[in-house]
C-alpha positions in Angstrom: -36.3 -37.7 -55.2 -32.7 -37.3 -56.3 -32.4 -41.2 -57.9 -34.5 -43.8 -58.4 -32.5 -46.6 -60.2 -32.4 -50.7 -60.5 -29.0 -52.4 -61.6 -29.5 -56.0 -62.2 -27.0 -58.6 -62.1 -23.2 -57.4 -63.2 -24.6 -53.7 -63.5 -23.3 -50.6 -61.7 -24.0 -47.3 -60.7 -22.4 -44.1 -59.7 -24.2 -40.9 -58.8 -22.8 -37.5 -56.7 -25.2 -37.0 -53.1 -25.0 -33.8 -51.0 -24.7 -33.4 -47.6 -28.1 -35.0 -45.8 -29.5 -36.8 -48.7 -30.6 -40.2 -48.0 -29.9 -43.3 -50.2 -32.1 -46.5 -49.6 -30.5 -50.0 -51.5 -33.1 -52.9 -51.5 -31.7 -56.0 -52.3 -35.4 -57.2 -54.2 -35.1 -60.7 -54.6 -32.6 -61.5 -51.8 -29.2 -62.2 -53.4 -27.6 -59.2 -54.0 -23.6 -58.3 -53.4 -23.7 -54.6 -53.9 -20.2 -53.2 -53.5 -19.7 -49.5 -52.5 -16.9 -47.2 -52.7 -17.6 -43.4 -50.9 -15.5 -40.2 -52.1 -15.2 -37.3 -50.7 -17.0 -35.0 -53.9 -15.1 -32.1 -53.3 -12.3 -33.6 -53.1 -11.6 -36.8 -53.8 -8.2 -38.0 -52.9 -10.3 -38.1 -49.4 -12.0 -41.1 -49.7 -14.0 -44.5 -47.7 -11.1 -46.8 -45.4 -12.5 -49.6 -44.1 -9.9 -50.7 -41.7 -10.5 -47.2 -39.6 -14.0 -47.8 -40.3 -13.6 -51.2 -38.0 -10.8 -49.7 -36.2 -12.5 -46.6 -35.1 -15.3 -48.2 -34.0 -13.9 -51.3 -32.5 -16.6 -53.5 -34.5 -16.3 -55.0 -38.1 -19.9 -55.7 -38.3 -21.8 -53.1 -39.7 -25.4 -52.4 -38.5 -27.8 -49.6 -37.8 -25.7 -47.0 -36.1 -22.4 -47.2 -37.5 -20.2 -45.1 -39.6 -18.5 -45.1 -43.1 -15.5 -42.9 -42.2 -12.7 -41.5 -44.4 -9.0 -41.6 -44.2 -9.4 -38.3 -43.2 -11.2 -38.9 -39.9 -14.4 -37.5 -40.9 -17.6 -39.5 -41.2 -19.2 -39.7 -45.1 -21.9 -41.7 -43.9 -24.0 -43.1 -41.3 -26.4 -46.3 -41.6 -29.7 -45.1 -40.1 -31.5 -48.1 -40.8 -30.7 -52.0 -41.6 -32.8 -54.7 -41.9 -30.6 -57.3 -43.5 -27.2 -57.2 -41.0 -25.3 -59.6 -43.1 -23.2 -57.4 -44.7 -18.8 -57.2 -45.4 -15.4 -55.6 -44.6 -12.8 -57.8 -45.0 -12.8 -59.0 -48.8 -13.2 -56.1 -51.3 -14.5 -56.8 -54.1 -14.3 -59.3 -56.7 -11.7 -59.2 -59.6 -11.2 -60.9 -62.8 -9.0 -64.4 -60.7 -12.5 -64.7 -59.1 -14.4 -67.4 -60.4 -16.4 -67.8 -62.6 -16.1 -63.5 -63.4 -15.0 -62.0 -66.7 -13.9 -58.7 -67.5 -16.0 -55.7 -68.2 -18.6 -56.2 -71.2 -18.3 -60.0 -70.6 -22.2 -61.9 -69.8 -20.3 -62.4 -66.2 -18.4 -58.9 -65.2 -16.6 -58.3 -61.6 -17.0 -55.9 -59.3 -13.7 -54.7 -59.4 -14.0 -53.2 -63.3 -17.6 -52.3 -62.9 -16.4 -50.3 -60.1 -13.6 -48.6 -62.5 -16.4 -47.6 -64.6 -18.6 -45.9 -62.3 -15.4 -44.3 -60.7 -14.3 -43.0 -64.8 -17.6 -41.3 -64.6 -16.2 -38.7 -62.3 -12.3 -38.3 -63.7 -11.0 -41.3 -61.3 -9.0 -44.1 -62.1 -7.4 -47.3 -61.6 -5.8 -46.0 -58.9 -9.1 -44.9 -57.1 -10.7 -48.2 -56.9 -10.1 -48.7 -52.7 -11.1 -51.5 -50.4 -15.0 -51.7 -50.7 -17.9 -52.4 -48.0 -20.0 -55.1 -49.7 -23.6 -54.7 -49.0 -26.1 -57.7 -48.0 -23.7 -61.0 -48.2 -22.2 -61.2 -44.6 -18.8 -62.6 -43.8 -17.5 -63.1 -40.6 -14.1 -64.5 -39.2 -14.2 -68.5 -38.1 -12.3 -69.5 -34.7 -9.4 -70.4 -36.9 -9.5 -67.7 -38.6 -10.8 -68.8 -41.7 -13.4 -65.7 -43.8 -17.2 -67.4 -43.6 -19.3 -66.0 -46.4 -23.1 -66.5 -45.9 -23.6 -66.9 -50.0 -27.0 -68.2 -49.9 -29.9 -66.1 -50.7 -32.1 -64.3 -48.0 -35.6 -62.9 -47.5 -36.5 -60.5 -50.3 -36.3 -57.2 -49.8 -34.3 -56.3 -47.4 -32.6 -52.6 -47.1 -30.8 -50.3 -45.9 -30.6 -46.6 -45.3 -27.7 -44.6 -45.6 -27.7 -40.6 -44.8 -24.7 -38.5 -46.6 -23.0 -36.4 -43.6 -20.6 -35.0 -46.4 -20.9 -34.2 -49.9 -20.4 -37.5 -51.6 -19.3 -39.4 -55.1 -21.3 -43.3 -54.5 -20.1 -46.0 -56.9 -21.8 -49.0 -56.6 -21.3 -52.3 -58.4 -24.0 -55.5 -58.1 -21.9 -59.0 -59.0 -21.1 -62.1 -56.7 -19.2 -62.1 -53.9 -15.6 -62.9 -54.3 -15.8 -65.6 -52.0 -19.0 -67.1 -53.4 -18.3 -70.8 -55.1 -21.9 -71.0 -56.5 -21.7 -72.3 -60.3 -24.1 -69.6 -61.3 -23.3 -66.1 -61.7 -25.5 -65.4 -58.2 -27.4 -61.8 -58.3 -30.6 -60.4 -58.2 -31.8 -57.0 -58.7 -31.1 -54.4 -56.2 -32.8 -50.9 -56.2 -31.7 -47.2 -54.8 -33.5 -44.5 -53.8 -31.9 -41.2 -52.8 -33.5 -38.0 -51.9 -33.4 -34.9 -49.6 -33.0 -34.7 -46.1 -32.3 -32.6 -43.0 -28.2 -32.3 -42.2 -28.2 -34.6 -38.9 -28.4 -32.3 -35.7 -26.5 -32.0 -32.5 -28.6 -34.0 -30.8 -28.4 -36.7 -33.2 -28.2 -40.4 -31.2 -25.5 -41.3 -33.7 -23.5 -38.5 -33.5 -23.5 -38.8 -29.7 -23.3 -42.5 -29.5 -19.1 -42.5 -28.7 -16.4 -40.2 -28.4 -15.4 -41.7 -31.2 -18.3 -40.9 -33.3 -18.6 -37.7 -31.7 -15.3 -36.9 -32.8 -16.0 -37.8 -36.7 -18.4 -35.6 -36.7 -16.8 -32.8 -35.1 -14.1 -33.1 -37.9 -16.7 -33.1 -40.7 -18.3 -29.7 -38.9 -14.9 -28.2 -38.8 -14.3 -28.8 -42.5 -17.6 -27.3 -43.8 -16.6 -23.8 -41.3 -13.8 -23.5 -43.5 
């Protein structure tokens, strides 16, 4: 085991994975909003972008299969497993107009400076804090366009499993979703589990799944001949 961790409501995390280690998030009671950022750990400036993440892979609903990619073209990592589905790329997470948040050190923090925290752990900055996947509260896009956020809580303990295809930086931050109205400050326990594993092989189903995610690999293979 390389971390075994629970952040409650408002709490964050941040910890440095290596190449093929795994990292589980449970959401233990069901309403967790666990926002993620993904850095390259070598080298930072290199970092998650959810809109190739969608673009790349011509689906903005992430599930067992898909990719977090950088804005470098390289894949950081790949969901192996997902048993909750319900999950978010197109709101980022929540700031300090949300409401119903405070600031950092506040009974009611945001995402946005628990992030900044975890991020200050390893030299980053404001300036660091990029658009975010949030973890286990879906959203999805109405016929009129409108952003539909499934706030209510789920089935307890649902998880995911993520494997690290580059050396990574993971911050994570557990508050409400920035587009939940709820009165209370809605979040429950979520815990993470990382340890070793095998680099993913050539044969690999999600490697080979697209050209697409062929290619993101290929880039990430390149960069560790150099």
């Amino acid at each position: 085991m390389l971390w075994e961790e629970t952040i409650g409501a408002g709490g964050y995390a941040a910890r440095e994975l290596r190449r093929g280690a795994r990292l589980r998030l449970m959401d233990l009671e069901g309403d967790a909003c666990v926002s993620m950022l993904v850095f390259n750990a070598e080298r930072p400036v290199e970092r998650l972008n959810i809109a190739d993440t969608v673009k790349v892979q011509w689906n903005a609903y992430l599930k067992a299969g898909r990719l977090l990619l950088s804005d470098m073209g390289r894949v950081l990592m790949s969901l192996l497993a997902d048993d909750a589905e319900t999950h978010d790329t197109f709101c980022g997470p929540s700031n300090r107009r949300t409401p119903g948040a405070g600031a950092n050190f506040t009974p009611q923090p945001n995402a946005r400076d628990r992030l900044l925290l975890g991020a200050a752990k390893f030299g980053l900055g404001r300036r660091d804090v990029h658009p975010c996947v949030n973890w286990f509260k879906g959203v999805s896009v109405a016929e009129d366009g409108a952003l539909v956020v499934r706030a209510q809580p789920a089935a307890p303990g649902r998880s995911i499993l993520l494997r690290a295809e580059m050396n990574v930086i993971v911050v994570l931050a557990n508050c409400p979703h920035v587009l939940d109205r709820r009165e209370s400050y809605a979040a429950t326990p979520v815990r993470m589990s990382a340890w070793r594993g095998p680099l993913t092989p050539l044969d690999d189903p999600i490697r080979n799944a697209t050209p697409e995610s062929l290619r993101a690999f290929l880039n990430v293979e390149e960069y560790f001949r150099r």
